[in-house]
N, CA, C and O atoms as a Maestro MAE file, in Angstrom:
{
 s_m_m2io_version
 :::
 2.0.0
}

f_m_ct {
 s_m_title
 :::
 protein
 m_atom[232] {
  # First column is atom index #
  i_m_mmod_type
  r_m_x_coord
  r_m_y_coord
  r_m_z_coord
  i_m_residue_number
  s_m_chain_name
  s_m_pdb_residue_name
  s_m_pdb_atom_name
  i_m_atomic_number
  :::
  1 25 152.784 58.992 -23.919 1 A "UNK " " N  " 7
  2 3 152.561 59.115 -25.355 1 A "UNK " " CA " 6
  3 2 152.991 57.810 -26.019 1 A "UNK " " C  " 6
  4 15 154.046 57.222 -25.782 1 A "UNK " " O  " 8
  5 25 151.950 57.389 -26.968 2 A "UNK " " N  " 7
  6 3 152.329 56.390 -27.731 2 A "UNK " " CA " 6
  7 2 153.321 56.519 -28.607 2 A "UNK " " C  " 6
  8 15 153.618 57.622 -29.065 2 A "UNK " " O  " 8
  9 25 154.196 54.963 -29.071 3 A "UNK " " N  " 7
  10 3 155.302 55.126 -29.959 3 A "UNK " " CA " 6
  11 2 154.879 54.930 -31.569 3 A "UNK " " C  " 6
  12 15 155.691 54.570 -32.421 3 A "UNK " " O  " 8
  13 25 153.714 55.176 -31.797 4 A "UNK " " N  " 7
  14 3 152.891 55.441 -33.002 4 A "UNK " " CA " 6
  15 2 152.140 57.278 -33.213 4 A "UNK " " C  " 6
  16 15 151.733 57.906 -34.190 4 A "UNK " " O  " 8
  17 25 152.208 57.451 -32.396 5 A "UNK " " N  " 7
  18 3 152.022 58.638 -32.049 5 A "UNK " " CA " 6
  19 2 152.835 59.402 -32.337 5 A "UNK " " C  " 6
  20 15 152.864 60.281 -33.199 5 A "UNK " " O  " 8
  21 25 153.625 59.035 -31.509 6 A "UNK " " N  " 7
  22 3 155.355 60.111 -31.815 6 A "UNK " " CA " 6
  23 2 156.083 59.704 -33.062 6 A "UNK " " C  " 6
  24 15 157.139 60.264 -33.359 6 A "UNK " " O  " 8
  25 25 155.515 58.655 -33.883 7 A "UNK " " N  " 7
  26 3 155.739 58.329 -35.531 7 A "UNK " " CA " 6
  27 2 155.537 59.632 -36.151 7 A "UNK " " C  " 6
  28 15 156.243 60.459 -36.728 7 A "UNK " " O  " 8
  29 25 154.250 59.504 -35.802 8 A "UNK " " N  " 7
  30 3 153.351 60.210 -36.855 8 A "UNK " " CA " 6
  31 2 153.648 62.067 -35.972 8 A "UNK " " C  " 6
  32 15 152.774 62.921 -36.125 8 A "UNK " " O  " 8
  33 25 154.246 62.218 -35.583 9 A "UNK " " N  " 7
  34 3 154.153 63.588 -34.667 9 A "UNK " " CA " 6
  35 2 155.646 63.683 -35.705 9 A "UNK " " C  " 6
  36 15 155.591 64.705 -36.389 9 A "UNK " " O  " 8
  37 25 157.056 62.782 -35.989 10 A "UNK " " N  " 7
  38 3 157.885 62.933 -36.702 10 A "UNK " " CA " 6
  39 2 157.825 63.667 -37.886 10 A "UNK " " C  " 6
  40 15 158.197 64.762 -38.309 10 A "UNK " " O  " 8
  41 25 156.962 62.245 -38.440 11 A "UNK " " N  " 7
  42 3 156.965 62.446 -40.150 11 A "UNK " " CA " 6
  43 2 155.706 63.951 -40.575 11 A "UNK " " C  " 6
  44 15 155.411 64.455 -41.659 11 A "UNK " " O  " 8
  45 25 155.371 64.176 -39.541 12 A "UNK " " N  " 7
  46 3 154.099 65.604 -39.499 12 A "UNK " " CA " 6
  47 2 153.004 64.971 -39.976 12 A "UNK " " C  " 6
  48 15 152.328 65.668 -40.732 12 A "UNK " " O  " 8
  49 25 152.526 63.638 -39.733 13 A "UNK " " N  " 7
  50 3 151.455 63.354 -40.437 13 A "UNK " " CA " 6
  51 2 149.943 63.654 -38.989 13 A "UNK " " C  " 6
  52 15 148.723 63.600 -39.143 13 A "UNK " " O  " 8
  53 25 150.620 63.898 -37.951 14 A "UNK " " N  " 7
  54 3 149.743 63.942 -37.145 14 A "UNK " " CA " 6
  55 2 150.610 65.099 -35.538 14 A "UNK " " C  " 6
  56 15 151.507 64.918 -34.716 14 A "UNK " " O  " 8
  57 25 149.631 66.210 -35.878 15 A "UNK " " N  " 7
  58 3 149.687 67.373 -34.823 15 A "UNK " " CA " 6
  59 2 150.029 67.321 -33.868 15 A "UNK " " C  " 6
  60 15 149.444 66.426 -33.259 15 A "UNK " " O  " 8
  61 25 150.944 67.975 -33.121 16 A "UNK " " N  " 7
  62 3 151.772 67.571 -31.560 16 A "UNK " " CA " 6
  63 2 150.882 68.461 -30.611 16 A "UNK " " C  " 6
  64 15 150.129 69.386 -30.914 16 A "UNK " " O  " 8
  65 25 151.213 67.863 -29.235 17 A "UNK " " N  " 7
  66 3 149.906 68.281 -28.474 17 A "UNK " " CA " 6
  67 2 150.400 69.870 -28.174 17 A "UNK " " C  " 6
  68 15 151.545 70.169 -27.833 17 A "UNK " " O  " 8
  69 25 149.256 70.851 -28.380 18 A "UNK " " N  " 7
  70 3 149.863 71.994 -28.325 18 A "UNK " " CA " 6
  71 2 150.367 72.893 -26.877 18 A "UNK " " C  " 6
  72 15 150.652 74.087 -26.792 18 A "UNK " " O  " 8
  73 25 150.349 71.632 -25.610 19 A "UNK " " N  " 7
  74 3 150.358 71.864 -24.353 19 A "UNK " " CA " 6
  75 2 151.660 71.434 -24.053 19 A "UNK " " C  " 6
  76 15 152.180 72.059 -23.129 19 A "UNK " " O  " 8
  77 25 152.319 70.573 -24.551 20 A "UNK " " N  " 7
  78 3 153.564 70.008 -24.251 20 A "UNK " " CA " 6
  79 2 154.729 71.010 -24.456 20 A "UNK " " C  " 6
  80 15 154.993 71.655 -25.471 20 A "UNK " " O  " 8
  81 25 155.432 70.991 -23.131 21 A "UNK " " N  " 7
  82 3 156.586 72.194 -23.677 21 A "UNK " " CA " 6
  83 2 157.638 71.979 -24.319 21 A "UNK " " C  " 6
  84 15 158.411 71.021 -24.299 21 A "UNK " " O  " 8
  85 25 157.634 73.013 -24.951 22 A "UNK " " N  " 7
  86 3 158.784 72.616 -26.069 22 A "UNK " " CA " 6
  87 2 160.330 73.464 -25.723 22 A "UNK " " C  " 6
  88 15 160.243 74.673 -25.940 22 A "UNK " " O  " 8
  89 25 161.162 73.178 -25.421 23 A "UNK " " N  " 7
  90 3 162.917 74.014 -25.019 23 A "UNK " " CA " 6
  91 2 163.548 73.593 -26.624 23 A "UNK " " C  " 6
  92 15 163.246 72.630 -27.329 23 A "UNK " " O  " 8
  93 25 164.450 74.619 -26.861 24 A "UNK " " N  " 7
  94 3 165.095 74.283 -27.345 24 A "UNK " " CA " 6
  95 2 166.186 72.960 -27.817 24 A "UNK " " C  " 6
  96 15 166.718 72.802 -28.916 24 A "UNK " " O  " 8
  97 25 166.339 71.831 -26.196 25 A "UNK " " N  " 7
  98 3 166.911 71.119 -26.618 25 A "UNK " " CA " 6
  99 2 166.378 70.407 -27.407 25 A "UNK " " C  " 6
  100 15 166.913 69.898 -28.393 25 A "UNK " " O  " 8
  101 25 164.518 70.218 -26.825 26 A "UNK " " N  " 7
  102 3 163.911 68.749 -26.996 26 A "UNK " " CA " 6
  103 2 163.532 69.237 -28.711 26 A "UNK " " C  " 6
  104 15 163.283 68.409 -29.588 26 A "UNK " " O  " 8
  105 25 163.552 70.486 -28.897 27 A "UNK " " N  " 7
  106 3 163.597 70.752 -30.486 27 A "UNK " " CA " 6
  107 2 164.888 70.142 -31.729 27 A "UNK " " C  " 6
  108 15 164.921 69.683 -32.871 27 A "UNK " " O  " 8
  109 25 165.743 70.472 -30.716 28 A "UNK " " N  " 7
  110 3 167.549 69.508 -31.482 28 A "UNK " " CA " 6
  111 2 167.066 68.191 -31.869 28 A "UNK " " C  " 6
  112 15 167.317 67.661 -32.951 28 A "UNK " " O  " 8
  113 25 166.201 67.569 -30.725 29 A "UNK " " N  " 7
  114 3 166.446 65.968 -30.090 29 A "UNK " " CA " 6
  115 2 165.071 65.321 -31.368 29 A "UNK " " C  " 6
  116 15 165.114 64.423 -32.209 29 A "UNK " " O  " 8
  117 25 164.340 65.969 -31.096 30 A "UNK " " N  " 7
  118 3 163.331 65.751 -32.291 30 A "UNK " " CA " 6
  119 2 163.483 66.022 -33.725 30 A "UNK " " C  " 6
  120 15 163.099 65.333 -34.670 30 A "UNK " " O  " 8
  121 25 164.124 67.172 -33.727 31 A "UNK " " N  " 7
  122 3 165.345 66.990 -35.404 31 A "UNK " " CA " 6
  123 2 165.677 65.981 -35.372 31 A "UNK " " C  " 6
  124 15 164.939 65.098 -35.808 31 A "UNK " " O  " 8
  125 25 166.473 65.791 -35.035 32 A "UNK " " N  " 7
  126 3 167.813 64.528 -35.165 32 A "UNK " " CA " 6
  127 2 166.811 63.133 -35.028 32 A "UNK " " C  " 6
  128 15 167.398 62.057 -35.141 32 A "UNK " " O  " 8
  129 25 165.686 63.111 -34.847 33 A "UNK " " N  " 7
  130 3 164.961 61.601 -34.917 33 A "UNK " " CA " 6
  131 2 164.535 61.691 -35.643 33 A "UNK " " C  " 6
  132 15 164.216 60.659 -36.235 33 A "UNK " " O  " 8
  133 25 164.227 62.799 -36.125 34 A "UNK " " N  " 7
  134 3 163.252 62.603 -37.621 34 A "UNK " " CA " 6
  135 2 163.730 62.739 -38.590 34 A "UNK " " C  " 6
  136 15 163.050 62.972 -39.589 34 A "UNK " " O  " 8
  137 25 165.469 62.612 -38.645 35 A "UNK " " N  " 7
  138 3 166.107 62.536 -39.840 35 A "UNK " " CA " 6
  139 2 167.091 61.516 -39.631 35 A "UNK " " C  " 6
  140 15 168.021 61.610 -40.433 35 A "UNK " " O  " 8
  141 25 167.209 60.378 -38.647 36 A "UNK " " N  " 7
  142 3 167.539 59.618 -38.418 36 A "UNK " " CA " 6
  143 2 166.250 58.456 -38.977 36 A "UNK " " C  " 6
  144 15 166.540 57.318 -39.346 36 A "UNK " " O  " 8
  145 25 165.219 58.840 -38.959 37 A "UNK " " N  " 7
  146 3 163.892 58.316 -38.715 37 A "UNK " " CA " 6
  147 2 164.220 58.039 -40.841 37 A "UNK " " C  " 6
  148 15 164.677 57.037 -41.392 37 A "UNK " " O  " 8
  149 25 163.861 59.065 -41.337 38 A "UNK " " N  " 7
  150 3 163.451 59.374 -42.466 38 A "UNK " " CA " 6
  151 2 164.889 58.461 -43.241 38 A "UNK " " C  " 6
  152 15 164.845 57.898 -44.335 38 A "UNK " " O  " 8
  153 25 166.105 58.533 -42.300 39 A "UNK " " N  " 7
  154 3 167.091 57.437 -43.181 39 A "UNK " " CA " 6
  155 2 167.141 56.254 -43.271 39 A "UNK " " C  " 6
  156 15 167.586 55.673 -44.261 39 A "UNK " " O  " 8
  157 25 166.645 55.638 -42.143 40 A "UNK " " N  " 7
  158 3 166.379 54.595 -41.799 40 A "UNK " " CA " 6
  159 2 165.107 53.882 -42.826 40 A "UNK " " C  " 6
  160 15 165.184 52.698 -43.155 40 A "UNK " " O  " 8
  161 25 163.857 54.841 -43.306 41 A "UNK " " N  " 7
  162 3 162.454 54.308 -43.861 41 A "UNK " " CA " 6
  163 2 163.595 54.399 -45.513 41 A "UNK " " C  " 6
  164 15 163.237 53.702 -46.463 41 A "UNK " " O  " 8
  165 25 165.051 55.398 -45.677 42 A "UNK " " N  " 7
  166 3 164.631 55.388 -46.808 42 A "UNK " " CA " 6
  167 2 165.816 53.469 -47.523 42 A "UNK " " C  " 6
  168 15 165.739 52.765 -48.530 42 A "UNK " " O  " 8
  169 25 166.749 53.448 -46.192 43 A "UNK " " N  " 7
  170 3 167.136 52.196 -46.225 43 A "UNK " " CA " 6
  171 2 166.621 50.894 -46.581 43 A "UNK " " C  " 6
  172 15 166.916 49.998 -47.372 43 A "UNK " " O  " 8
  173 25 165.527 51.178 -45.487 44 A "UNK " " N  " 7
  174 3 164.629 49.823 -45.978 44 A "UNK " " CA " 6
  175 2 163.682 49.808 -47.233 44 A "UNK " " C  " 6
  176 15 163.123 48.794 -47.651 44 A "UNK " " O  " 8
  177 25 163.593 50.843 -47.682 45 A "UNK " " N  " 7
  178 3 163.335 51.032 -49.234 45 A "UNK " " CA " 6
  179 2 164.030 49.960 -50.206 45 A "UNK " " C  " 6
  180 15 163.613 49.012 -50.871 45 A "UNK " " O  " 8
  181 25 165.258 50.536 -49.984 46 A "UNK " " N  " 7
  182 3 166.304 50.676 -51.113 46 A "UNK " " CA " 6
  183 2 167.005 48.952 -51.057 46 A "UNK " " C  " 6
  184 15 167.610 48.281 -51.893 46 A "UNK " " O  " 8
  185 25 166.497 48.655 -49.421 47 A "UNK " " N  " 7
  186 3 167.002 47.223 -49.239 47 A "UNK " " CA " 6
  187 2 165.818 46.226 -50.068 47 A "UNK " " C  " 6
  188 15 166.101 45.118 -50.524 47 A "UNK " " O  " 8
  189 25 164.920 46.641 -50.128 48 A "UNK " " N  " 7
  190 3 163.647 46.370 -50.645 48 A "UNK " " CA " 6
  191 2 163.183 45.768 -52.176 48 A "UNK " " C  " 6
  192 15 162.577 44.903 -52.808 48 A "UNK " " O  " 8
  193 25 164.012 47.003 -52.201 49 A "UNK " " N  " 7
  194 3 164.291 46.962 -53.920 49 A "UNK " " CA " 6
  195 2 165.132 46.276 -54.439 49 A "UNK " " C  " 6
  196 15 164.910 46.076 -55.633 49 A "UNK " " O  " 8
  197 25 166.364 45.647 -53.892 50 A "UNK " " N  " 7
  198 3 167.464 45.319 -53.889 50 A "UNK " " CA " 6
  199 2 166.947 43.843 -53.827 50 A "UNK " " C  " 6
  200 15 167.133 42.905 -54.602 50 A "UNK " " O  " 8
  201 25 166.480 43.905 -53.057 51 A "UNK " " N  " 7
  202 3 166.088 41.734 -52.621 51 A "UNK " " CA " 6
  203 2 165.052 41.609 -53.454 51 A "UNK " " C  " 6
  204 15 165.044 40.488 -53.961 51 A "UNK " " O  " 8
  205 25 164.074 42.374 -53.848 52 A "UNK " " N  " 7
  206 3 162.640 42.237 -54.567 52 A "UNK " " CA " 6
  207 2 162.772 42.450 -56.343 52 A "UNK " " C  " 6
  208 15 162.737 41.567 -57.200 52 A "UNK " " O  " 8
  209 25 162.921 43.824 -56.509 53 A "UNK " " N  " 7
  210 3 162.751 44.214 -57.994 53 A "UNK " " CA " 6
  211 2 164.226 43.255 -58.410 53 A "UNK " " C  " 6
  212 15 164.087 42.105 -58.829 53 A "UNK " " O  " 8
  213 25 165.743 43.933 -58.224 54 A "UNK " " N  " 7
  214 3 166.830 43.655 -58.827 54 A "UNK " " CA " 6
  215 2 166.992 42.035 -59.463 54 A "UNK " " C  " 6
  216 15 167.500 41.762 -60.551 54 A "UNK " " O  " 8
  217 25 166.367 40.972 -58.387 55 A "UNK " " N  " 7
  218 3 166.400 39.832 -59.063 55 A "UNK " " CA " 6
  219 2 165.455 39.599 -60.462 55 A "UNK " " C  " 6
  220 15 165.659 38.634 -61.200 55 A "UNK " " O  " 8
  221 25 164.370 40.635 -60.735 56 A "UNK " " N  " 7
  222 3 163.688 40.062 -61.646 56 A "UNK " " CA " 6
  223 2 163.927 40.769 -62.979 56 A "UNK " " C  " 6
  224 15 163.467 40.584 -64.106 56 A "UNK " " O  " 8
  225 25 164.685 41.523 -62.538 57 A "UNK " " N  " 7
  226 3 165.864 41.677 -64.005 57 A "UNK " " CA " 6
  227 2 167.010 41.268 -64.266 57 A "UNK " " C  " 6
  228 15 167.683 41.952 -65.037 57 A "UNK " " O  " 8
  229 25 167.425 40.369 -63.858 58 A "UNK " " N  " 7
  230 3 168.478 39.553 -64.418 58 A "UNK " " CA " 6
  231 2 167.999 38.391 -65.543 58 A "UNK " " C  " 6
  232 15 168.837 37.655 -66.066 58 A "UNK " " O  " 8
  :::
 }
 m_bond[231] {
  # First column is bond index #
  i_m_from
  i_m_to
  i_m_order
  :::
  1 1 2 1
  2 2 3 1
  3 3 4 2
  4 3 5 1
  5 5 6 1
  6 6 7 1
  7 7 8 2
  8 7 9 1
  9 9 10 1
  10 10 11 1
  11 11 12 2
  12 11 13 1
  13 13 14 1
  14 14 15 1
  15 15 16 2
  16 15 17 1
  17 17 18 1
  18 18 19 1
  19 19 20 2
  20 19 21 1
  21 21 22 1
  22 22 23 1
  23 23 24 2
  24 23 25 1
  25 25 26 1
  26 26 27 1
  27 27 28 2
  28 27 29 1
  29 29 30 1
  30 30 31 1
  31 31 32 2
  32 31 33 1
  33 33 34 1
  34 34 35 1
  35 35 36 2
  36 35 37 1
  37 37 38 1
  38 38 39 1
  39 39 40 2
  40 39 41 1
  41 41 42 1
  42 42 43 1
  43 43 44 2
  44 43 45 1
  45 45 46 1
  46 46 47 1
  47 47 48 2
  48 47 49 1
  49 49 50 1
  50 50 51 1
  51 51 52 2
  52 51 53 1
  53 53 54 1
  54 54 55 1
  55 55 56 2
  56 55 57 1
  57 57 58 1
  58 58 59 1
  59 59 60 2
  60 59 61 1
  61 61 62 1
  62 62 63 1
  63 63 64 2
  64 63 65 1
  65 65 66 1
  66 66 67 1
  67 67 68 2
  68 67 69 1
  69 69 70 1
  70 70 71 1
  71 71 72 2
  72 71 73 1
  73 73 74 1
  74 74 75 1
  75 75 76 2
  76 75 77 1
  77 77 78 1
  78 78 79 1
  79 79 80 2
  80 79 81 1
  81 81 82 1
  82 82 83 1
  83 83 84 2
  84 83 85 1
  85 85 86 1
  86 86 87 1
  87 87 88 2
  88 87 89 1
  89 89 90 1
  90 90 91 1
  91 91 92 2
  92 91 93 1
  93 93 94 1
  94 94 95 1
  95 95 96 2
  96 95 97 1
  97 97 98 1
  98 98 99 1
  99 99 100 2
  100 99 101 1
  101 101 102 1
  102 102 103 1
  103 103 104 2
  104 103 105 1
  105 105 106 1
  106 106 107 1
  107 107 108 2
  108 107 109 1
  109 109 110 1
  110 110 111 1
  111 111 112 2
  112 111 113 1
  113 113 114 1
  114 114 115 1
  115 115 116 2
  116 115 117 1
  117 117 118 1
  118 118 119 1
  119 119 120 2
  120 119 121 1
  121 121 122 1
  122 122 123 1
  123 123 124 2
  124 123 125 1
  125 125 126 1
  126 126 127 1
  127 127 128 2
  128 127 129 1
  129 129 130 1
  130 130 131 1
  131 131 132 2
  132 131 133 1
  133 133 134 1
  134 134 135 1
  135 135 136 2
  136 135 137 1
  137 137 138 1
  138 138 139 1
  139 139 140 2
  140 139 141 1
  141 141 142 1
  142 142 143 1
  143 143 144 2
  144 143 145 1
  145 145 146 1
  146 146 147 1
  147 147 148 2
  148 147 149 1
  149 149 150 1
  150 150 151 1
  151 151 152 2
  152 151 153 1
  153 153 154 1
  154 154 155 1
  155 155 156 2
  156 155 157 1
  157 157 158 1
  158 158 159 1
  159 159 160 2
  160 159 161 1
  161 161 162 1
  162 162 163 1
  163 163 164 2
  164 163 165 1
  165 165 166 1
  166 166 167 1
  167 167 168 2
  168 167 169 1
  169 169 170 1
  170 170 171 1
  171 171 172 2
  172 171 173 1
  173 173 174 1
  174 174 175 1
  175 175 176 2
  176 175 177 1
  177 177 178 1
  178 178 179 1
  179 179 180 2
  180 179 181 1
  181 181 182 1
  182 182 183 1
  183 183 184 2
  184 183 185 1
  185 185 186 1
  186 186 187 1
  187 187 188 2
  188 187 189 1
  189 189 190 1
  190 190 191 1
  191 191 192 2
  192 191 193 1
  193 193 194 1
  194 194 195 1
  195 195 196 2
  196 195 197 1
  197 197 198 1
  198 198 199 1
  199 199 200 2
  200 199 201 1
  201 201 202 1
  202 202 203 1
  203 203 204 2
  204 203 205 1
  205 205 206 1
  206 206 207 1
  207 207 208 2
  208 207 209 1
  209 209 210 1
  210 210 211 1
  211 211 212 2
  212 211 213 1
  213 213 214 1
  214 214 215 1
  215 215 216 2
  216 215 217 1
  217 217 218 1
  218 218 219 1
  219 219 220 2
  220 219 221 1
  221 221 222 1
  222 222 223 1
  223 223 224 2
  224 223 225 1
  225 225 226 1
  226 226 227 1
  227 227 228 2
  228 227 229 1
  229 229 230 1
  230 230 231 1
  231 231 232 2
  :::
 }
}
């Protein structure tokens, strides 16, 4: 599986294969990336904003 794939299998923008088995752990393990995932996109936001917008209001 691609690592664009399993992006988009995170954020739910794209359907997980409905053959792949799923256990309980690999359900924990896929939580925890996709909210590791989702802190990380909202970091580089905020770093974003910080180097970009903040200087052009001073």
């Amino acid at each position: 599986m691609g690592i664009w794939r399993q992006l988009a299998e995170y954020l739910y923008i794209k359907k997980r294969d409905p053959n792949e088995p799923r256990t309980q752990w690999m359900k924990y393990m896929h939580g925890m990336n996709r909210i590791s995932l989702i802190m990380f996109l909202i970091a580089v936001l905020i770093i974003i904003f910080k180097l970009v917008l903040l200087p052009l209001f001073r």
